[in-house]
C-alpha positions as CSV (number, residue, x, y, z in Angstrom):
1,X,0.0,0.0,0.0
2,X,1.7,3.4,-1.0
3,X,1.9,5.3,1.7
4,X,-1.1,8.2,0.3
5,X,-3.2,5.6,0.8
6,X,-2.0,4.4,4.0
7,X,-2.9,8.4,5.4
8,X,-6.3,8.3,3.9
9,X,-7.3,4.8,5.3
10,X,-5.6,6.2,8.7
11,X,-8.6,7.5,11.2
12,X,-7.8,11.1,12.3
13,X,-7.0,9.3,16.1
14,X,-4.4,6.9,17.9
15,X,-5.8,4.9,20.4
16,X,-3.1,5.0,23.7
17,X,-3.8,2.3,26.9
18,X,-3.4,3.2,30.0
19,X,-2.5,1.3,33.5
20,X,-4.0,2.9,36.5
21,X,-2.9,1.1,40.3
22,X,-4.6,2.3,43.3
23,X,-1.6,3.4,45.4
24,X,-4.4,4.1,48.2
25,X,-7.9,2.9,48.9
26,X,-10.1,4.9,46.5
27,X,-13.7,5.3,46.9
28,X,-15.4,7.4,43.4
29,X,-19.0,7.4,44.0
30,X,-21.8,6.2,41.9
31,X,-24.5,8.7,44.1
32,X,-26.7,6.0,43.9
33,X,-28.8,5.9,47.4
34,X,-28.2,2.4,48.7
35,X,-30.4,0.3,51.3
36,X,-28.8,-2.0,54.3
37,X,-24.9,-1.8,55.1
38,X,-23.5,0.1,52.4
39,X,-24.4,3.8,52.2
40,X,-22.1,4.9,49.8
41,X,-21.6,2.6,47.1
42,X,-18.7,2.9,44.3
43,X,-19.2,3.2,40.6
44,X,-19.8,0.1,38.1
45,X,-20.2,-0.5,34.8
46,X,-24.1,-0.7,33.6
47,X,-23.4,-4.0,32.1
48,X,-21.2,-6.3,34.2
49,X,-21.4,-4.4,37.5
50,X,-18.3,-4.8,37.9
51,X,-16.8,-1.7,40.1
52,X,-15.2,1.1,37.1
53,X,-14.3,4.6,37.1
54,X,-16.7,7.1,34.4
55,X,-14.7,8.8,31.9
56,X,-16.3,12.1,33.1
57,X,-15.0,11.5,36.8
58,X,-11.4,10.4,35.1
59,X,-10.8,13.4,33.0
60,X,-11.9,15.6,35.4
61,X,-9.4,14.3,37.7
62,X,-6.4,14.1,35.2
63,X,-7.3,17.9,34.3
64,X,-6.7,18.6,38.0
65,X,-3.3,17.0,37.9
66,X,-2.1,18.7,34.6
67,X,-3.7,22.4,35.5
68,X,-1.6,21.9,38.7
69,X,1.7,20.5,36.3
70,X,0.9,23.1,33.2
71,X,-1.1,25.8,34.6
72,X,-4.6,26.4,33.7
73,X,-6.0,27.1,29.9
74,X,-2.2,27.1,28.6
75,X,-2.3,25.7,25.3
76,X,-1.7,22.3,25.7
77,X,-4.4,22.3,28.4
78,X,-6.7,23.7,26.1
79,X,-5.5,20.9,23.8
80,X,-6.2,18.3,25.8
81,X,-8.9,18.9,28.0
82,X,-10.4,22.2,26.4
83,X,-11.1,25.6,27.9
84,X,-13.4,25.8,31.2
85,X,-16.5,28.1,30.6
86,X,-15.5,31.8,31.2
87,X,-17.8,35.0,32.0
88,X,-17.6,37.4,28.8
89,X,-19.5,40.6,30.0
90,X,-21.2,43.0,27.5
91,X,-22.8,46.2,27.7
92,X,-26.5,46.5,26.8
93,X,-28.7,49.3,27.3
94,X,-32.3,49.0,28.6
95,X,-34.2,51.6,25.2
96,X,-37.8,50.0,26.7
97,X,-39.0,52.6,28.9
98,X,-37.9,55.9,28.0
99,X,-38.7,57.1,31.6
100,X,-35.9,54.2,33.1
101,X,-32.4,55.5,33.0
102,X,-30.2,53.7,30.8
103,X,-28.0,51.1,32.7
104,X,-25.5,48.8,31.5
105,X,-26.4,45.2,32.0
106,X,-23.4,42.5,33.1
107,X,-24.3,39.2,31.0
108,X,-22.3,36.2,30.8
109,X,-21.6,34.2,28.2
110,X,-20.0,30.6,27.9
111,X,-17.5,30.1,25.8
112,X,-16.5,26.5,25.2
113,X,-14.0,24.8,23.0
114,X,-13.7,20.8,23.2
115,X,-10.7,19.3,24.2
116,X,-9.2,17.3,21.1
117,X,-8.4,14.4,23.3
118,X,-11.3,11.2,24.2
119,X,-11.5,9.6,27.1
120,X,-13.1,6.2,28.3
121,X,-14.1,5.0,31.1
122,X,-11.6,3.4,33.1
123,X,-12.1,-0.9,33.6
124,X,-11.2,-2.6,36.4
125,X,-8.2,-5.3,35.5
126,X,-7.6,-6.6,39.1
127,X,-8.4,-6.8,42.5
128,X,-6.2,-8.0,45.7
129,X,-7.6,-10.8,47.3
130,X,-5.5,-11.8,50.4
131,X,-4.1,-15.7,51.3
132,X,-3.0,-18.3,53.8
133,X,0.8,-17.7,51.8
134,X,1.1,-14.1,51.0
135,X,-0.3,-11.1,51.5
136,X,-2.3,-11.0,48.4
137,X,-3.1,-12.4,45.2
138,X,-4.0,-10.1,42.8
139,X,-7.3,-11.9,41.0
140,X,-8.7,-11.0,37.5
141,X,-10.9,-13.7,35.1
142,X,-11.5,-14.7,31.8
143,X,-14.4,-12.4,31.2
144,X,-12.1,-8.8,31.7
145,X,-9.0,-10.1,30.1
146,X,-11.3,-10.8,26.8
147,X,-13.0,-7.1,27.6
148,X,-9.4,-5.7,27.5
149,X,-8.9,-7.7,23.7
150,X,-12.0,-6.6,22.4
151,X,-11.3,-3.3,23.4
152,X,-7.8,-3.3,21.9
153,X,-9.5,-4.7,18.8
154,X,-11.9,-1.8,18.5
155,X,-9.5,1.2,18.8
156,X,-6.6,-0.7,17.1
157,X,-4.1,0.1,19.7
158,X,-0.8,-0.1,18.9
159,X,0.5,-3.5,20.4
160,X,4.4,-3.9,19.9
161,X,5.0,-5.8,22.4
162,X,2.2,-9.0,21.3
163,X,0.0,-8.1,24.2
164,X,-3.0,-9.2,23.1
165,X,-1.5,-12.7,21.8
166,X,-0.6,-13.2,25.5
167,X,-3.8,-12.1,27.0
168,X,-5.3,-14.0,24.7
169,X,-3.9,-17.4,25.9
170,X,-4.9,-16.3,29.4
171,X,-8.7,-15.7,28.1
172,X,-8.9,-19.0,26.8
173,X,-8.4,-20.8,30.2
174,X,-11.3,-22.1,32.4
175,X,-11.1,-21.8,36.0
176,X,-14.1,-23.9,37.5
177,X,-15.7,-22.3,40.6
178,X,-14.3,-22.4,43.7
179,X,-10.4,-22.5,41.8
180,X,-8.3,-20.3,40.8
181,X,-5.0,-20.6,38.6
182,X,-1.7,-19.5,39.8
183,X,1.4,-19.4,37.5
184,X,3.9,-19.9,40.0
185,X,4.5,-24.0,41.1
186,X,5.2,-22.8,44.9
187,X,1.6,-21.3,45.6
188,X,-0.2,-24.4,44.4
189,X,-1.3,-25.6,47.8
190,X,-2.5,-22.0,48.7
191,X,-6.2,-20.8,49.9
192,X,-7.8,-17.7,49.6
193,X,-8.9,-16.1,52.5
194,X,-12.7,-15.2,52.6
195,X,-13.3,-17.2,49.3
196,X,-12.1,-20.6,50.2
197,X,-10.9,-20.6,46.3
198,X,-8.4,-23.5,45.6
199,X,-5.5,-22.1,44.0
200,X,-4.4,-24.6,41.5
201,X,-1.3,-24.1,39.3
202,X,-1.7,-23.8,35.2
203,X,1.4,-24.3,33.3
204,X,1.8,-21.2,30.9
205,X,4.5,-20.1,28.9
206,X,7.6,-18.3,30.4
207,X,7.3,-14.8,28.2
208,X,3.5,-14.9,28.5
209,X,3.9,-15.4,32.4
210,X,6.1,-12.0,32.3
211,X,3.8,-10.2,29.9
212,X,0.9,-10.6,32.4
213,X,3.1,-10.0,35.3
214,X,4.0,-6.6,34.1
215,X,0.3,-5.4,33.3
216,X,-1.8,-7.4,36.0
217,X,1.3,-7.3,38.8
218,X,3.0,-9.6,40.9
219,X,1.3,-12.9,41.8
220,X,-1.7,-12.7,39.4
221,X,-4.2,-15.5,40.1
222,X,-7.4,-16.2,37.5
223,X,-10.6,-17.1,39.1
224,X,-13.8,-18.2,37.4
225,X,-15.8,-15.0,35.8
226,X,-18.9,-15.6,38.1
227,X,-16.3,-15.8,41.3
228,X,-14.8,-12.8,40.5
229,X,-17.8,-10.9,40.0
230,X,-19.2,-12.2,43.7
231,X,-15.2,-11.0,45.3
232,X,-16.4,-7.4,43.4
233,X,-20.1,-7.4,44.9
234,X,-21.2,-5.0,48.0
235,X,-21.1,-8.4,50.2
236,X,-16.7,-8.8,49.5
237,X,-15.9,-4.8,49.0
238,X,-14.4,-3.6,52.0
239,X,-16.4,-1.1,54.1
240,X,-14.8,1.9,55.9
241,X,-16.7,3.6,58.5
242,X,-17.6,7.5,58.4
243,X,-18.3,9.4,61.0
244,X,-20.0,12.5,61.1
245,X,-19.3,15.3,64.0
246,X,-21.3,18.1,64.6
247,X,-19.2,20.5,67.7
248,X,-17.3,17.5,68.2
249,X,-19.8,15.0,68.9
250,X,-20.6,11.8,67.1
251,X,-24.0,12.5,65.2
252,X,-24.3,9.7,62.8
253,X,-22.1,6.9,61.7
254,X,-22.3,5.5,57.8
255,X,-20.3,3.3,55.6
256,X,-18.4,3.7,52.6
257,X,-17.7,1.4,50.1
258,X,-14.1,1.6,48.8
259,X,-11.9,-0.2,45.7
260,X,-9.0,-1.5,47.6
261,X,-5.3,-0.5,47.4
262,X,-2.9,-2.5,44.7
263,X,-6.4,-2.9,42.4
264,X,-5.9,-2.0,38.7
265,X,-7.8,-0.6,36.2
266,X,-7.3,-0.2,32.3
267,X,-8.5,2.6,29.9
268,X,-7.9,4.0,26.8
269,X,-7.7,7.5,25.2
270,X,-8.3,8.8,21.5
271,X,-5.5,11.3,20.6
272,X,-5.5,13.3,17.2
273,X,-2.0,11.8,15.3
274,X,-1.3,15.7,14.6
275,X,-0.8,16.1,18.2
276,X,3.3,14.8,19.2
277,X,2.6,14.5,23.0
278,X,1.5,12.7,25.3
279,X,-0.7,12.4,28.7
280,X,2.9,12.6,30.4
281,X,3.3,11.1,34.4
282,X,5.4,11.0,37.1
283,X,6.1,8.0,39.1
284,X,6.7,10.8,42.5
285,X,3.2,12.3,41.4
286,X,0.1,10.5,42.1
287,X,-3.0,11.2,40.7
288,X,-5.8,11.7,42.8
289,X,-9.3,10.3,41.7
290,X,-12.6,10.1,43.3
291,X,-13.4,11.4,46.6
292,X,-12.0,12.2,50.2
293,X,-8.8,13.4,49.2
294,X,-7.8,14.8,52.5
295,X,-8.0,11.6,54.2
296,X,-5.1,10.1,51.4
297,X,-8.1,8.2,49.2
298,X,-7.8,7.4,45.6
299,X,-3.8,8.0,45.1
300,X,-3.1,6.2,42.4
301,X,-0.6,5.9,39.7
302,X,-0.5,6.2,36.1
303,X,1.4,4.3,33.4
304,X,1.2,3.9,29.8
305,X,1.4,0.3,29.0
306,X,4.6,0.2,26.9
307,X,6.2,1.6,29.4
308,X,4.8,-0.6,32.0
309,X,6.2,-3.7,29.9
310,X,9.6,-2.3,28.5
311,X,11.4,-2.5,31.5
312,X,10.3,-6.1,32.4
313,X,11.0,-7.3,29.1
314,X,14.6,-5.4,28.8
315,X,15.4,-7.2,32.7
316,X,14.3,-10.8,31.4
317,X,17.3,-10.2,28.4
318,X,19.9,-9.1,30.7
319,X,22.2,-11.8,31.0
């Protein structure tokens, strides 16, 4: 294909995936009122129900990290994110009633422009799960690894590294309930806690084992899709509980659902291919998403997933 028509079959975006770990325990509401235990429940996704964060909540909260890292409405804000509405006041005078003096009228206008960049919502890709042999597994299933593919599929991200080849060989297992594979031979006797799951070990390929390592994290473990939906319902979320002081006294005690700590999500952003830069962040600046920042929730960080993988893979080749 000359490359002429290589531009024109090109859409006018690049698709760019995104790793998000929660650093802290992160609670972003779904304002949905809630009955029993939980009062404050966290989002999820219409479909699965599986807890998620809404693109509008996620690119309001990466605006807040690059306003505070760029400055607000500088260019490349503006590119991004576009501009925030701002007042734009004009004169008008009141020719009605010829006995009313003439007064000048303040009016505001909104002025938009639409950032150039799309966001999605961000997917949750795994959830700790503690055990008789660690502190934690970190569990995932079939269903959201083949979510992930379909969803690389659709935007046709970029996928140097064969990501989706190895995913895809970790969709096609089967986990019955009550198991859940393990990769490693020295954690096939262990138990999760809570769940009673089995952990049972799967024999995988050594470069696959890595790529998921890098993307997923240390000790990944694959339950059955319905079993991992139950560890993500209101009964298995942990709870924190609020309390609400009026002049110092205890007035009323609620509880808040929460996405633990070391749980990662996956999303995916649409940038124009005239545009050379990227979302850019730093490892020694977390970003902050969802609610009750002053009490350290929802510190997470962000990596894209190249750079997530490159170093793994470049380690594995050292001699």
């Amino acid at each position: 294909m000359s490359d002429n028509k290589k531009q024109m079959n090109e859409t006018p975006y690049q698709s760019e995936l995104y790793i998000i770990t929660a650093k802290t325990n992160m609670h972003v509401g779904s304002g949905d009122e809630a009955y029993g235990l939980v009062d404050n429940r966290v989002q999820r996704d219409v479909v699965t129900g599986i807890p998620n964060i809404n693109a509008s909540g996620l690119k309001g909260a990466l605006r807040e990290y690059f306003d505070l890292k760029y400055g607000k409405n500088t260019p490349r804000i503006i590119d991004i994110f576009g501009t925030d509405n701002t007042p734009k006041n004009e004169k008008e005078e009141n020719t009605e009633n010829e006995d009313k003096k003439e007064s000048e009228v303040k009016k505001s206008k909104k002025i938009h422009q639409a950032g150039k960049f799309r966001f999605f919502n961000a997917n949750l890709f795994s959830i700790p799960v503690r055990s008789n042999v660690k502190s934690f597994f970190r569990a995932t299933c079939p269903h959201v690894i083949s979510d992930l593919i379909d969803m690389m599929k659709t935007f046709d991200c970029s996928d140097t590294h064969d990501i989706k080849k190895h995913l895809n060989r970790l969709a096609q297992l089967k986990p019955e309930s009550g198991t859940a594979f393990t990769f490693d031979k020295t954690d096939k006797d262990a138990v999760l806690e809570e769940h009673e799951h089995k952990i049972q070990y799967t024999e995988l390929d050594s470069q696959s084992v890595t790529m998921i390592k890098s993307i997923i994290g240390e000790n990944p473990v694959l339950m059955n899709d319905i079993d991992f939906d139950d560890i993500c319902g209101d009964y298995h979320l942990p709870l924190i509980a609020r309390n609400c002081l009026e002049n110092g006294r205890s007035t009323n005690i609620w509880h808040e659902q929460v996405v633990p700590r070391e749980s990662r999500f996956y999303f995916f952003l649409l940038k124009p291919r005239d545009i050379a830069y990227d979302l850019e962040f730093s490892s020694r600046e977390p970003v902050q998403i969802g609610g009750n920042a002053s009490i350290g929730y929802g510190f997470t960080r962000i990596e894209k997933i190249d750079d997530l993988i490159s170093p793994v893979l470049q380690a594995e080749k050292r001699p």
